[in-house]
N, C-alpha and C positions, 0 to 999 in steps of 0.2 A: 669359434669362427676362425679358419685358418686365414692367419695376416697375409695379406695383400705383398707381392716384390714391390722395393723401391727404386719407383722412378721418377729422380730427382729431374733430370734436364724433360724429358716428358711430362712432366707436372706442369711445364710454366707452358708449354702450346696447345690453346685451345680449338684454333683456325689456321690455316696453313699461314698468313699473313706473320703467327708470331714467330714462325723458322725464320723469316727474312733476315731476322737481328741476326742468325747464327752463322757460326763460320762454317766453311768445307768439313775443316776437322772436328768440329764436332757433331758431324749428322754420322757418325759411325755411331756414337754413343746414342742417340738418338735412336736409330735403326734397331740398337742393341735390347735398349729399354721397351720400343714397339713388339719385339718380337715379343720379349717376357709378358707383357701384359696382355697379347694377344693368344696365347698359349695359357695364360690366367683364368683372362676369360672363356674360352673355348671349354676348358676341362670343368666349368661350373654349368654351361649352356648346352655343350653338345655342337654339333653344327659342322660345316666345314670347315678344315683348320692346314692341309695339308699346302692347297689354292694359294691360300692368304700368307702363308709363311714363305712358299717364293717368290713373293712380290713384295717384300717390306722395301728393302731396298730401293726399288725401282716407284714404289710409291713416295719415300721422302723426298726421292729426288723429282718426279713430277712435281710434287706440290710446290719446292725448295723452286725451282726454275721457272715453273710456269705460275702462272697469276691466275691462280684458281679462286672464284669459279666463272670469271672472266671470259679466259681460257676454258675450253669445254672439256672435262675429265671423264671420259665415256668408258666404262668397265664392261667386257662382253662375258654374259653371264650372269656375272655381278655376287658369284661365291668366293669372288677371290677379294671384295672390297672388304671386309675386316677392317685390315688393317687404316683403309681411308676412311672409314667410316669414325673411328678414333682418332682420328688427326683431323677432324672436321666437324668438332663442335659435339659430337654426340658420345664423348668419351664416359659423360657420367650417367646415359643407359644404356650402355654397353653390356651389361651383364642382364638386359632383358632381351637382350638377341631371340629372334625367334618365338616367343613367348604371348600372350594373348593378351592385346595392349601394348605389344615394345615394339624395340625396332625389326627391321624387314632382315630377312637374312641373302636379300639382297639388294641392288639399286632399285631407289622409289623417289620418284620426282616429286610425290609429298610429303616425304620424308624429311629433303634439306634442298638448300638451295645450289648443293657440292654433288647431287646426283641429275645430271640435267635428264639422263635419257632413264627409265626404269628398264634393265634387264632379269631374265630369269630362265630364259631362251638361250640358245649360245647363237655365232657369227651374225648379229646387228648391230656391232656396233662400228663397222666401216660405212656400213650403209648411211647410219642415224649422224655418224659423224660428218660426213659430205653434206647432209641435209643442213647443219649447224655452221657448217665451213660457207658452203654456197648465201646462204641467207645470210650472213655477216657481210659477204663482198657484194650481193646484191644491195643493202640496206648502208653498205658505207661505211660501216662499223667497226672498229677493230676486235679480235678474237682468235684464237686460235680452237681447231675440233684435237684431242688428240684421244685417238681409239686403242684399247689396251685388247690384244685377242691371242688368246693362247692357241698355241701349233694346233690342240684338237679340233679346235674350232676352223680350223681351215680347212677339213675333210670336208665342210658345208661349202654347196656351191654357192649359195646368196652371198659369202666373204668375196669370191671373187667376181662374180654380175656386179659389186658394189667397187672393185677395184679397177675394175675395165672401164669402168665413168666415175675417175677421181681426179682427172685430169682436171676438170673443169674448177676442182677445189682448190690446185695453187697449191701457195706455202702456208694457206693457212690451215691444211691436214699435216697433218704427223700422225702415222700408226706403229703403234710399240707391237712387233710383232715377239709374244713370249714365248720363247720354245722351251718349254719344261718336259717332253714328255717323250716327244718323236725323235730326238737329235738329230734332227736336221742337218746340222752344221758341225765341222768339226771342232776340232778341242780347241779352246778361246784362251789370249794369254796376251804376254807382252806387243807382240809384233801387231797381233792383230787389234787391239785397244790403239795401238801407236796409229794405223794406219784409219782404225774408225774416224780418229780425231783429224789425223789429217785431210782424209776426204770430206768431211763431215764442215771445217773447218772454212770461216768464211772467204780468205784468202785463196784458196784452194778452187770454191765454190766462184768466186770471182773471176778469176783466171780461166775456169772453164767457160763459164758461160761467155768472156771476152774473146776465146779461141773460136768459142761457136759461132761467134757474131760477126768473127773474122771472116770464117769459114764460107760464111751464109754470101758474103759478099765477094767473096774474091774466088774463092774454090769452084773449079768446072761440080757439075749434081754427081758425076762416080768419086769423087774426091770426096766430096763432104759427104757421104755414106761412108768410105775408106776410115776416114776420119775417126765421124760418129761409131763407128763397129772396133776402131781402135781404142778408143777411150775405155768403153763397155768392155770389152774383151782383156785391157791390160788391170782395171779396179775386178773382173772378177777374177783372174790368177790370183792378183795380193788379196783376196780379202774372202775368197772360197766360196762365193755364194753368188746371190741376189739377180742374175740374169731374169729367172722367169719376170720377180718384180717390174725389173727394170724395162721388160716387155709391155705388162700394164701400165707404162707411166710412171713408174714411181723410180724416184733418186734414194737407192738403194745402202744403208750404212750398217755394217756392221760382220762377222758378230762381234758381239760384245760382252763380258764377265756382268750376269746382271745382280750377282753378290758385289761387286768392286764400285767402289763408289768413287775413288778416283779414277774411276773408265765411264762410268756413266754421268759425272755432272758436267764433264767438259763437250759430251757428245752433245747430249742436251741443250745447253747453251748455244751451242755452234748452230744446231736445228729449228731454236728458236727465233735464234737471227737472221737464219737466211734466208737470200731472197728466190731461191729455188724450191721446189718442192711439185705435188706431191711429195714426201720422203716417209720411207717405212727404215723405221731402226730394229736390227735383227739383234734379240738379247736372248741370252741364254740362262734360263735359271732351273733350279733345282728346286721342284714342289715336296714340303714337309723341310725346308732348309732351316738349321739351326737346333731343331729337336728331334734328338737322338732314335727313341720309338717311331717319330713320323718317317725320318729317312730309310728305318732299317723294314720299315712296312712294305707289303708289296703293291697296297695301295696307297703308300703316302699319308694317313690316315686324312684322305678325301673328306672322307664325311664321318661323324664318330660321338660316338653315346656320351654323356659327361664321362670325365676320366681322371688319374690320377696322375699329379704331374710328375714325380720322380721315377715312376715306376711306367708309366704310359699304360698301366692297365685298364681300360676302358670299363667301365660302372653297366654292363650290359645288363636287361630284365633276366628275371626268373623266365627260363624257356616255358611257353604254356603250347598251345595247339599250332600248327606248321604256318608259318606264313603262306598266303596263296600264290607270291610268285613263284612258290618253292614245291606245292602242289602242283601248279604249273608244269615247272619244268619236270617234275619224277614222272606227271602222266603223259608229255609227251614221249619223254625217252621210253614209257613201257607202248606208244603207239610206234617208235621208232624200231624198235626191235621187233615190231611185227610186220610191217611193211615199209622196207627199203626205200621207197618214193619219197619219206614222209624227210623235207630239210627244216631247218629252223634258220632263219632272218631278225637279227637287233642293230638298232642304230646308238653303236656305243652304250646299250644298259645293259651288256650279257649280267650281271648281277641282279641286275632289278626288274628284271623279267624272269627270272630264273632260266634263260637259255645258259648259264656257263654250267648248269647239269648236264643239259644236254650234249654240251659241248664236251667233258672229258670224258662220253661214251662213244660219240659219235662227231666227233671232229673235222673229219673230212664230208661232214654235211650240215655245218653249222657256221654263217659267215657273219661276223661282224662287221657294217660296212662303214662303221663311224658314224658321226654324226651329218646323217644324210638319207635322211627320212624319204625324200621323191625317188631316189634313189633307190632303197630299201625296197618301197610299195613297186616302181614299176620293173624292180628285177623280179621280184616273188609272181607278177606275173607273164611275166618272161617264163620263168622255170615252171609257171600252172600250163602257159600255151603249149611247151613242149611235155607235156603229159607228168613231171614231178608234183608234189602233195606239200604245196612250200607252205609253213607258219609262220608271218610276221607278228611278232612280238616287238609291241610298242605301247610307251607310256598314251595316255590316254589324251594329255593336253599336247605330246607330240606328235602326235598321229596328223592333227590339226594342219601342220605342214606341209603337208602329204595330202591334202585333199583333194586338189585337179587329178591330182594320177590314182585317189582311188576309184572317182569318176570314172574319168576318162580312160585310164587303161585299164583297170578291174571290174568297174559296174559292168560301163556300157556293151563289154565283151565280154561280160559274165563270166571272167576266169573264177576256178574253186582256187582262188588263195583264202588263208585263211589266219584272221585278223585273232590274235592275242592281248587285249586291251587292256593295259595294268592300271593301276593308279584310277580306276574310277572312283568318281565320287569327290569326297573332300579327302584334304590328306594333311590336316594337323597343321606343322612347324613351316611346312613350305607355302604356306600360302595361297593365293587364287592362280600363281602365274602357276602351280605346277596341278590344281585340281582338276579332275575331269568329269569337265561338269556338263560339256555338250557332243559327245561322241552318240549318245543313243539319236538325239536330234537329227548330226550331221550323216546319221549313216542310214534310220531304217525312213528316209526320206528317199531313199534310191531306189529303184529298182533291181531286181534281181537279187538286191540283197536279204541274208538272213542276221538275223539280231539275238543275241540270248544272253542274260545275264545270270550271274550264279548267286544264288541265293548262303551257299556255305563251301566247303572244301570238296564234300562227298559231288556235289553238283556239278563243279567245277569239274572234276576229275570225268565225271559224265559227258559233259560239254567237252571235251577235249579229243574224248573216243567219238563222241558223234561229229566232231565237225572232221574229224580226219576218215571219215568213212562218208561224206557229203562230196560229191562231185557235180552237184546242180548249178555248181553257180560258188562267188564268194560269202561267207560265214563269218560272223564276229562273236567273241566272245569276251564281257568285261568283268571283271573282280577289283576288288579295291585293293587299297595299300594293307598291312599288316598282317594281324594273326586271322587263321579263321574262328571257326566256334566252337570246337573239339570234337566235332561229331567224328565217329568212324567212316573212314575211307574203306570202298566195297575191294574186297581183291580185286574181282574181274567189272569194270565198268561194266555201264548201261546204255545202248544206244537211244538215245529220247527220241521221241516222233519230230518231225519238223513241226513246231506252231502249234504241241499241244502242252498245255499247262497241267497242276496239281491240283488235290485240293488237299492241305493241310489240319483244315479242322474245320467242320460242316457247325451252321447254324440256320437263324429263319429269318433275321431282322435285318442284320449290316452284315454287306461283304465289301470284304480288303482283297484288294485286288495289289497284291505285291511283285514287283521287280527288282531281285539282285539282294543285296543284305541286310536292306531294311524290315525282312523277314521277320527276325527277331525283336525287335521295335513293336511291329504288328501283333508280334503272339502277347508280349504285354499289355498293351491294349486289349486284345481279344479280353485278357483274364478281366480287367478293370471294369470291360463293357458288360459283362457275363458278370459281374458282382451288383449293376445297376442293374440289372434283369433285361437285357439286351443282347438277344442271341446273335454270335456273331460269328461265319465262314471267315476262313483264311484262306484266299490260293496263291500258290505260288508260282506265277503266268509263265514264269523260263523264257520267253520269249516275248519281246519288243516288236519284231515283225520275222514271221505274219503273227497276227495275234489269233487266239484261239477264239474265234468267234464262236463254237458254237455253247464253250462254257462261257464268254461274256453271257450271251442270250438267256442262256439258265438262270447265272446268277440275278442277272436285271429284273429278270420276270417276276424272280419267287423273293424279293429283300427289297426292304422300303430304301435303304441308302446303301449307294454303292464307290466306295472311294478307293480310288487307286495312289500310290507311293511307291518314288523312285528314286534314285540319288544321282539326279539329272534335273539341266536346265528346261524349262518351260519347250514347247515342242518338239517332246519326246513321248513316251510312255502314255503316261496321261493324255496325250493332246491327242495321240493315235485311238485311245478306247475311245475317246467323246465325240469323236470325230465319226468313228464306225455307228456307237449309239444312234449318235443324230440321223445319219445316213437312212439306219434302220426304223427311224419312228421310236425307236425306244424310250424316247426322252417324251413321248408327247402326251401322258399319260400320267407327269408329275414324279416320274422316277426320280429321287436326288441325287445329285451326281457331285462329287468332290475331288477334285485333283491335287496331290500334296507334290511339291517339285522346289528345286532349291530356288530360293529367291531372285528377282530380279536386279541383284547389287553384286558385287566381287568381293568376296569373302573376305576378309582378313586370315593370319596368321593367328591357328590359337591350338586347343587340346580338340581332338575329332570332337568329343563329344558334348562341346561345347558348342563345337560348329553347328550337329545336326542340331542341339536344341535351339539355337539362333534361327535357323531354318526351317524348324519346326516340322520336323522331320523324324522326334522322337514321339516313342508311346503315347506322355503326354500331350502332345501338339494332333495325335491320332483321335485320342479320346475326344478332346475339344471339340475339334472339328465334326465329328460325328454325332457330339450332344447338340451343337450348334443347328446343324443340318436336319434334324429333327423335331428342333423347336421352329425351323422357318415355313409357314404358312403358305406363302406362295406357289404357283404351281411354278415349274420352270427348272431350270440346271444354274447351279450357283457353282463359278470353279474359281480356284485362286487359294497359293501360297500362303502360308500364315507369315506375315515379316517376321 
């Protein structure tokens, strides 16, 4: 077992309360030791590590000044808490990060009592924090909200609808706005640390609001604007920034070195005590800061397999069959190259939708808009009204964002944009905030729309030529996280019908009626059911809506039990066939009907394949359910989840 770094002054603090004993000078060593053990951790767990490493600093010193969890310590996102998650009681299961049973690998309010808001979403935490700030001064109470949001996070508009009514929060908001990434700001050094503190500074802060008071009484109203536009205009010469802030309300400081910790403990203090505010402190830090492979990455190593600490070689799998975002993206660049129309749309995941293939072919029709999901959906159909063939590609739980406008600007006007739905399903290490467990629900509820999920990679690559040659209307297609199943990719795709399904493997007794990649799950069962002398169909429906009703009809008629499985929330897939059944009379005749769908609870964080069997969603939980359904006597339709 390779020995542990030692961190002797990080040994003795278990809760932020035990820094208090410690001086200024020694939260360097502090910070120092934080970073080593989080960089320990990381290369045993995998996970984010780039986040977390430019924020150590600026996390001791939160904890160090503010009276946490008092004070509300809000993390947006919450892949960059690491390092607070270690300095807040939970240092000694720390290395079950991520894991099934450990901690979250992000904020979870039943987690600790040091995570008030849970994020896993990026730009809420100005919002959640005003919501913590206003309830304190409503209720009388002393507290402070202070919201930590990295510059990415600010391409979201809900950071700012949350900054334009923060006024009302006073000084009991503080947001650390971190700019790691955009450089916003110019280069940060002595003068400008000298000047944070000064303005920042409570005498300073006194003085002003006494001139203003002056102002307010004695100054004709063009003067006291004169004034006020002078103040504003002479702090953003010295200090290069913070105008638009200082627009919304906020008493604007900084930047500031957020490595330098004699620049950020005295800023701090001086914010904590004052009696002005809103105030946003502009810090500048450096993500992957302090290890060598993280910085010299060109992703910072964000996100990253276990790895090797000296060497930063990341522990990556034996390469098996292609990931499907990766499928994804090679089939639309081969629809790209054959009609010019065809753009691709991502909200900051060109990697994990596989658009950053498409993007070093075809660049100049490939836009990444950040993280700005409404945005994304009502440009795409912007570019479908003016006749282009736009693809949004979007995570499955992020799409969810974006729901008025796929309504309202996509359904209702039936543009052919055309929805890339990554991450369906469950997805392992990241938990319930990132799985996409209700996209089939929230979508083939709509009208106009079409629904298909892929059963493997060859399907996918199908799906992708068929929905770029679909102009009726908008088209979705979802695939989950990972590898596919090795099957072979056809040279030239398939165009599929709209709304007709397969059938996979014909029987007499039970048909499975499958959507998307639980495919496989099914054919083992098949085998297990066919070993009890229970002939069993397999089809593979391709489509959520419209559904293929006329092979529903077939299969109902001719098979004593017909159950459907999907890797989706409860009214979706399932709830659309029983639905039609019913409609049709098909049910009234003692047909059995079984719906398999993930549970009614929010998953934990564990191994995929542990998830589906909790959900009951593997083979096994197949089998069951269908010997079950054949031992029940009753005439009627029994539907429902296995827990």
């Amino acid at each position: 077992m390779t020995q542990r770094p030692s961190t002797p002054l990080l040994d003795t603090v278990n809760v932020p309360a035990d820094m208090k004993r410690l001086r200024h000078e020694d939260l360097r060593q502090l910070a120092d030791e934080l970073r080593t053990e989080m960089i320990d951790v990381v290369s045993t767990t995998g996970g984010h590590l780039g986040a977390g490493l430019g924020v150590i600093e600026l996390t001791v010193a939160l904890h160090y000044v503010f009276d946490t969890p008092g004070d509300r310590l809000i993390w947006d996102v919450g892949h960059q808490a690491y390092p607070h998650k270690i300095l807040t009681g939970r240092r000694d299961r720390i290395r079950s990060l991520r894991q099934g049973g450990g901690l979250s690998g992000f904020t979870k309010r039943t987690e600790s009592e040091y995570d008030p808001f849970g994020a896993a979403h990026s730009s809420t935490s100005i919002s959640a924090a005003i919501g913590f700030a206003v309830a304190n001064k409503l209720k009388g109470q002393p507290g402070k909200a202070i919201a930590v949001i990295g510059d990415g996070s600010m391409s979201a508009g809900m950071a700012y609808e949350a900054m334009n009514n923060a006024a009302q929060a006073g000084n009991r908001l503080v947001v650390i706005l971190n700019d790691n990434d955009m450089s916003i700001a110019p280069p940060v050094g002595a003068l400008s640390a000298y000047l944070s503190r000064l303005f920042s500074s409570r005498q300073f802060l006194e003085l002003r609001e006494a001139i203003k008071q002056v102002s307010r009484k004695v100054l004709p109203p063009p003067l006291k604007k004169a004034a006020a536009q002078a103040d504003e205009y002479a702090r953003g010469l010295m200090q290069g920034g913070g105008t638009l802030f200082e627009e919304l309300g906020f008493y604007y400081v900084g930047p500031i070195d957020g490595h330098n910790l004699e620049h950020l403990l005295p800023v701090l203090e001086n914010v904590r005590d004052a009696a002005e505010g809103p105030i946003l402190i502009h810090v500048v830090t450096q993500k992957g800061k302090g290890y060598a492979p993280a910085e010299a990455a060109a992703d910072k190593y964000h996100g990253v397999q276990k790895f090797d600490v000296v060497s930063g070689t990341q522990h990556k799998a034996t390469p098996g069959a292609p990931q499907y975002q990766n499928v994804f993206g090679d089939a639309l660049i081969a629809e790209g190259k054959r009609d010019p129309s065809i753009v691709a749309i991502t909200a900051a995941m060109p990697t994990g939708t596989g658009v950053d293939r498409f993007n070093k072919v075809f660049p100049d029709r490939t836009f990444d808009v950040g993280i700005a999901e409404q945005h994304a959906v009502t440009f795409a159909a912007g570019l479908a009204a003016q006749g282009m063939r736009p693809f949004c590609a979007i995570y499955s739980t992020f799409l969810q964002r974006a729901y008025d406008q796929v309504v309202h600007d996509v359904a209702i006007q039936n543009l052919p944009v055309r929805f890339g739905i990554d991450r369906a399903g469950l997805v392992g290490a990241d938990g319930c905030t990132h799985a996409g467990a209700f996209d089939v629900a929230y979508l083939a509820t709509l009208p106009n729309f079409v629904v298909m999920a892929a059963s493997d990679e060859n399907e996918l690559a199908n799906m992708v030529h068929t929905m770029a040659l679909y102009d009726d209307g908008p088209i979705a297609v979802r695939y989950p996280r990972g590898e596919g199943t090795g099957v072979a990719i056809q040279a030239e795709p398939t165009r599929l019908e709209i709304g007709k399904g397969r059938i996979v493997r014909e029987g007499k007794t039970v048909a499975i009626l499958s959507l998307g990649t639980r495919l496989q799950e099914a054919e083992k069962a098949a085998e297990e059911l066919e070993s009890k002398g229970l002939s069993t169909t397999i089809a593979d429906m391709r489509f959520a809506k419209p559904l293929d009703h006329d092979l529903i009809r077939k299969l109902a008629a001719t098979h004593e039990v017909v159950l459907t499985i999907e890797e989706g929330a409860a009214g979706g897939f399932g709830a659309h066939v029983l639905t039609w059944l019913s409609d049709e009379g098909l049910t009234d005749a003692g047909l059995k009907v079984r719906t398999l769908r993930l549970p009614d609870f929010f998953q934990d964080h564990d191994n995929p394949v542990k998830q589906y069997a909790e959900a009951g969603l593997d083979a096994p939980a197949i089998v069951a359910t269908v010997l079950e359904a054949l031992r029940h006597n009753s005439v009627g339709v029994v539907t429902g989840a296995r827990a």
